[in-house]
C-alpha positions as CSV (number, residue, x, y, z in Angstrom):
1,X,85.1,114.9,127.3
2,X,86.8,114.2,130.7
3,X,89.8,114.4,129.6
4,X,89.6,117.9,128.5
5,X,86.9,118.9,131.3
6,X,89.5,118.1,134.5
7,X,91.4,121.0,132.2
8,X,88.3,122.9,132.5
9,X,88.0,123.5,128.7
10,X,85.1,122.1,127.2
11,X,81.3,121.6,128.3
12,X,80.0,118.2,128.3
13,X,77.3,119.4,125.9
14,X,78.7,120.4,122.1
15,X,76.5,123.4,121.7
16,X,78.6,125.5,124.3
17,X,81.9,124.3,122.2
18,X,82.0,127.5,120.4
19,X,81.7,129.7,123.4
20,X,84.9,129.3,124.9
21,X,87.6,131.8,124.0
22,X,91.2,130.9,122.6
23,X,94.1,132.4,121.3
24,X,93.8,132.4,117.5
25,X,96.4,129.9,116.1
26,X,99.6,130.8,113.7
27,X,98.7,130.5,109.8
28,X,99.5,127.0,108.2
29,X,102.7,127.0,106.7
30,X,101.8,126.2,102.7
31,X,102.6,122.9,100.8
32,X,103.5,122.4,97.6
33,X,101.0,119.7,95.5
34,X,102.7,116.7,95.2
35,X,103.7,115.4,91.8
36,X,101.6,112.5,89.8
37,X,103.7,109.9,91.4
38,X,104.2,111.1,94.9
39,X,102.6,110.7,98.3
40,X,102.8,113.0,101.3
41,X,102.2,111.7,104.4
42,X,101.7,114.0,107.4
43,X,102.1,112.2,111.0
44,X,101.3,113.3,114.7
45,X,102.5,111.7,118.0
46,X,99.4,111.9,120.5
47,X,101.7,111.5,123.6
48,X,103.5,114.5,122.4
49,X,100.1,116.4,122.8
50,X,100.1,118.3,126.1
51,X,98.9,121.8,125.1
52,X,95.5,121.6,126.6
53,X,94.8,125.0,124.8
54,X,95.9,123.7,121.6
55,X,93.5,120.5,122.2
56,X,90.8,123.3,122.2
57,X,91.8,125.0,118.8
58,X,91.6,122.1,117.8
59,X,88.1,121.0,118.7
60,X,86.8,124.7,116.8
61,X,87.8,123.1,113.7
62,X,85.8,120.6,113.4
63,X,81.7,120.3,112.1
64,X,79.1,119.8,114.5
65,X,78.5,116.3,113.7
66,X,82.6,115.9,114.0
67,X,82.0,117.3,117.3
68,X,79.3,114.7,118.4
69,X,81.1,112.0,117.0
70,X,84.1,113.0,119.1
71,X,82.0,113.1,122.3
72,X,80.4,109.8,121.6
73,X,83.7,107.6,121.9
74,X,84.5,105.3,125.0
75,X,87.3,107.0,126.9
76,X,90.1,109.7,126.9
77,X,92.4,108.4,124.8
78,X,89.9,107.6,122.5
79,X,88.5,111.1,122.1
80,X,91.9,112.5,121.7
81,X,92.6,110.1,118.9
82,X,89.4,111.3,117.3
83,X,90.0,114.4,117.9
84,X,93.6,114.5,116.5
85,X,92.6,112.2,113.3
86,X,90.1,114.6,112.1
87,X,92.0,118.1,112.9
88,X,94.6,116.5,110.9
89,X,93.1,115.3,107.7
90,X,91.6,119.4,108.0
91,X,94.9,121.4,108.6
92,X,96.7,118.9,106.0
93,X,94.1,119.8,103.3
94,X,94.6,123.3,103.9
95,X,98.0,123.5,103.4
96,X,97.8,122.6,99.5
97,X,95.0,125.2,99.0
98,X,97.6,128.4,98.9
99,X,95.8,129.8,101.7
100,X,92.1,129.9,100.2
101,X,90.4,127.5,102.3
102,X,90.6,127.0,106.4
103,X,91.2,123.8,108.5
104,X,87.1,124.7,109.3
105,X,85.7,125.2,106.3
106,X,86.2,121.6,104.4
107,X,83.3,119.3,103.4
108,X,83.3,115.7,103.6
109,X,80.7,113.0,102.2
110,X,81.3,109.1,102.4
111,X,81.4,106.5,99.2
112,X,78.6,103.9,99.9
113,X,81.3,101.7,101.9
114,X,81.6,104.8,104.0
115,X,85.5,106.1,102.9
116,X,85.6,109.8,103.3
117,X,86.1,112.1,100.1
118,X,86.9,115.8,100.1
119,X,83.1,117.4,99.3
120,X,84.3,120.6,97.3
121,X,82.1,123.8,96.5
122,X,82.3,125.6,93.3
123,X,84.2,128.8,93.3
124,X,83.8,131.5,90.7
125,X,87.8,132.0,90.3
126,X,89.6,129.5,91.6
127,X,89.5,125.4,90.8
128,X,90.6,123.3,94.0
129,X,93.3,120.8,93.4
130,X,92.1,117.0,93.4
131,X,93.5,116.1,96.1
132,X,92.7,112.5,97.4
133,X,93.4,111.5,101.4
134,X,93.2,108.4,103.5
135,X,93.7,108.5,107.3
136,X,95.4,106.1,109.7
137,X,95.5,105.7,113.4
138,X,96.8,103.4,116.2
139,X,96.9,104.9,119.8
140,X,100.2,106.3,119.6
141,X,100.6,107.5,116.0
142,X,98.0,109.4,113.4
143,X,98.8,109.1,109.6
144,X,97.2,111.4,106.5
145,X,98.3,110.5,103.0
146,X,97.6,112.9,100.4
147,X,98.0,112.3,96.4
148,X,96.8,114.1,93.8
149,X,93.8,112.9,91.8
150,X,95.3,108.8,92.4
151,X,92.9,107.3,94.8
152,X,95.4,106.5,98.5
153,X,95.1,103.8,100.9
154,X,97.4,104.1,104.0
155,X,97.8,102.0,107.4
156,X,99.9,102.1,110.0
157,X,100.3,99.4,112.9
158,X,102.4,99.0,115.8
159,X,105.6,97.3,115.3
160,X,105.2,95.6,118.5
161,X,101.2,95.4,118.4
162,X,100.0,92.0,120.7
163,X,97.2,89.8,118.9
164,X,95.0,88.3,121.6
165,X,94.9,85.0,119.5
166,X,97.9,82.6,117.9
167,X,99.1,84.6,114.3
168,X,98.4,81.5,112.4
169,X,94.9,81.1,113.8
170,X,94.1,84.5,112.8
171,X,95.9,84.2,109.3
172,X,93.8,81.2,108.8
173,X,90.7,83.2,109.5
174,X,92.0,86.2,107.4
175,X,94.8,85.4,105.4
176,X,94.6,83.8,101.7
177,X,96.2,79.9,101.8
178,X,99.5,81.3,100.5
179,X,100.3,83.9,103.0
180,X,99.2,81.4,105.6
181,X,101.6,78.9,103.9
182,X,104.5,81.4,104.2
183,X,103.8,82.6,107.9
184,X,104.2,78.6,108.4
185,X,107.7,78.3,107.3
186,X,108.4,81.2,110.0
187,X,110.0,79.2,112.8
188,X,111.2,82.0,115.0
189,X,107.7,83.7,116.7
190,X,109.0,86.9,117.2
191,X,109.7,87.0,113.0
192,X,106.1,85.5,112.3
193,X,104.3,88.2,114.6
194,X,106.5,91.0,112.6
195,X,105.4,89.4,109.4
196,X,102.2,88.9,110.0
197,X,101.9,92.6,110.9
198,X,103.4,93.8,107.5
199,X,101.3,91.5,105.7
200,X,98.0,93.0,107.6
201,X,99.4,96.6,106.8
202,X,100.0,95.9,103.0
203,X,96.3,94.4,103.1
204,X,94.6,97.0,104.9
205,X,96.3,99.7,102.7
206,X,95.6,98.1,99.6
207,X,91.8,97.9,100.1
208,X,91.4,101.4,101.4
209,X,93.0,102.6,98.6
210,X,90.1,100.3,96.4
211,X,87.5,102.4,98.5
212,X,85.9,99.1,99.7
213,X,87.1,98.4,102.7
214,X,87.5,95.6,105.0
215,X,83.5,94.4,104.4
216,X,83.9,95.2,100.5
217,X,87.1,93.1,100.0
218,X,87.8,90.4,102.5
219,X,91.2,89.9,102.9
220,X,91.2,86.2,102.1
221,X,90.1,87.3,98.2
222,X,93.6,88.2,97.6
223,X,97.2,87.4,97.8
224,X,100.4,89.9,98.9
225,X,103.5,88.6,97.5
226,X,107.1,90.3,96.8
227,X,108.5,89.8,92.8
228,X,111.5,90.9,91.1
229,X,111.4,94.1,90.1
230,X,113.6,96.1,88.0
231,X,113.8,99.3,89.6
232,X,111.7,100.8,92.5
233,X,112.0,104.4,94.2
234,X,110.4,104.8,98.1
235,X,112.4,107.4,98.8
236,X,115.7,109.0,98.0
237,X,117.2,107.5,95.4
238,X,116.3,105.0,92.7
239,X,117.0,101.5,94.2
240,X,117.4,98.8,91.2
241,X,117.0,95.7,91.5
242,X,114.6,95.9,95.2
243,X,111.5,93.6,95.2
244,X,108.0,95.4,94.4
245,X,105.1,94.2,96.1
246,X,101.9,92.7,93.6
247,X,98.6,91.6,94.6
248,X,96.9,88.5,92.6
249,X,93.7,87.0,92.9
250,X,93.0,84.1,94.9
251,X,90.4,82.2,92.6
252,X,93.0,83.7,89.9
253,X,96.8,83.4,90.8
254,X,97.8,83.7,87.4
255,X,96.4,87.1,87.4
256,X,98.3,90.4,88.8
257,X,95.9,93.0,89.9
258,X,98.6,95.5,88.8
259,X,97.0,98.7,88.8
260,X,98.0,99.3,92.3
261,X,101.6,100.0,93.8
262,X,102.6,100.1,96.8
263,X,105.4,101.2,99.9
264,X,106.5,99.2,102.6
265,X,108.5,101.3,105.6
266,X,109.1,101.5,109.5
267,X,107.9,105.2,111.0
268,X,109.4,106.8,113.5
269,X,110.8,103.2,114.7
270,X,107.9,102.5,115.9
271,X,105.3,101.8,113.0
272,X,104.8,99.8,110.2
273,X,103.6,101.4,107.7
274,X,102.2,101.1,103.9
275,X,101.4,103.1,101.4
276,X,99.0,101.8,98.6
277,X,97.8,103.9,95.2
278,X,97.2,103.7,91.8
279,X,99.9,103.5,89.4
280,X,100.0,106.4,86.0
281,X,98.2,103.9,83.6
282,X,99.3,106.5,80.8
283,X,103.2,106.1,81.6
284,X,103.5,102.2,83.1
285,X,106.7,102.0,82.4
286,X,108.5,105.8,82.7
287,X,110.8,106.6,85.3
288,X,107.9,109.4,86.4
289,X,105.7,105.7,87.4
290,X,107.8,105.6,90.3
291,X,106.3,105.6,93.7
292,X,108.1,108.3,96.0
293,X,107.1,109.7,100.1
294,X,107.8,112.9,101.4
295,X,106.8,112.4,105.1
296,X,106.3,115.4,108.0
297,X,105.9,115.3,111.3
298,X,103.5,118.0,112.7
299,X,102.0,119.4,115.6
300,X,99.3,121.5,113.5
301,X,100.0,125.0,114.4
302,X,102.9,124.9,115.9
303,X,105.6,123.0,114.2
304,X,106.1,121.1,111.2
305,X,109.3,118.8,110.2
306,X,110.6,116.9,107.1
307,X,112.0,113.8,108.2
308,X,111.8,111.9,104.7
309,X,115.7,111.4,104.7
310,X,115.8,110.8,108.4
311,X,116.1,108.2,110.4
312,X,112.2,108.5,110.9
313,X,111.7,107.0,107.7
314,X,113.0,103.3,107.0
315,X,112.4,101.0,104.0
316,X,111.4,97.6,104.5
317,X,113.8,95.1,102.4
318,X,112.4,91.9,102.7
């Protein structure tokens, strides 16, 4: 990893990883579960990254194949971001384990269209929370959702993020007819880019949190749209009357594929980003079936911040 090696911290080769002294790193502070209808979201700036020591801690977290993986990709900043992605889906999970497991000691396995799930042991007194995760990363911003026991799809892009091709080409190729029949009555570019981004989040999210994936549901099989809604909470307080986002078949569009709900919002001013998971089908229409954030900033190990009623944190009113 040259990136780490001009720092003169790691071997090229993965079996000396292990060798290498450190300081040992301050305790995770604890988190509380989050309710049935709440999302945590935990977020880390790579930029912000200079400890090359703490780069290091980080690496001893990981598995062995994690390890390879990391060594594998193309680049610096590509190693970091793998780096950073996987030592924080590991120190997020350990914070809602009231201090039984380590960042090191989770398991992972893959569903058959390859989205991680937490791989728990069995433990003789103690039953692990169900948590459920989904990661998200860009080059300048890594996002872990957490729920508990509601499957989680998250994504994050940047809010000035450049497309190599013309939006409407690439909404033709991806998009279903009616989003690229929206994008069209966009005049203003700069609008139709931002759009086109949101729309792309809200997709992405939404089939991450089905498990499937880009290959298992191509985007053009469904439709993101905005419809009246009563009441909706993001976060803070209950806003009435705000717009909820549905989904609806394309070969369908009478049909509202409303098990899912979602949250639209800028982070950090810098990224959009949405939130996608299942709604309570016991309580559909309780006040408890609204879908709230906490959000954090963190520098695992070092410093941790609430932002959710900061300026960090935005709603998207569209």
């Amino acid at each position: 990893m040259s990136w780490l090696l001009r720092r003169n911290m790691l071997p090229l080769h993965s079996n000396s990883l292990a060798r290498r002294p450190f300081a040992s790193p301050l305790p995770l502070p604890p988190a509380s579960l989050p309710s049935p209808r709440e999302t945590h979201i935990w977020y880390v700036v790579p930029d912000e990254l200079k400890d090359a020591s703490l780069l290091y801690q980080y690496m001893e977290l990981l598995s062995p194949c994690e390890r390879q993986s990391v060594l594998r990709m193309n680049g610096e900043r590509l190693q970091k971001g793998a780096l950073l992605a996987r030592a924080l889906v590991r120190t997020t999970l350990a914070r809602y384990t009231d201090g039984r497991l380590s960042p090191k000691s989770f398991k992972f396995q893959k569903n058959r269209f390859g989205k991680p799930e937490v791989e728990w042991d069995k433990y003789d007194l103690w039953a692990p929370p169900p948590l459920q995760f989904n990661i998200s990363h860009t080059s300048t911003m890594i996002a872990c959702g957490v729920t508990l026991d509601l499957p989680i799809g998250i994504d994050i892009e940047e809010k000035q993020r450049k497309t190599s091709n013309n939006i409407l080409s690439l909404a033709h190729r991806y998009f279903s007819p009616v989003e690229v029949a929206y994008l069209k009555t966009l005049a203003d570019p700069e609008c139709r880019q931002s759009e086109f981004i949101r729309l792309w989040t809200l997709k992405e999210a939404y089939v991450k949190a089905l498990g499937r994936g880009f290959s298992g549901t191509p985007f053009k099989d469904f439709t993101i749209r905005l419809e009246a809604s009563n009441s909706k909470q993001v976060t803070g307080e209950l806003k009435s009357d705000a717009p909820s986002i549905v989904v609806e078949a394309v070969d369908d569009p009478g049909i509202l594929m409303n098990r899912w709900q979602f949250a639209l919002f800028e982070l950090n001013n810098s990224h959009y980003t949405a939130v996608c998971m299942e709604r309570d089908v016991k309580n559909p229409d309780g006040e408890n079936n609204s879908l709230k954030l906490e959000v954090w900033r963190t520098l695992p190990f070092v410093e941790d911040e609430c932002v959710t009623e900061t300026d960090a944190v935005k709603n998207i009113i569209r």
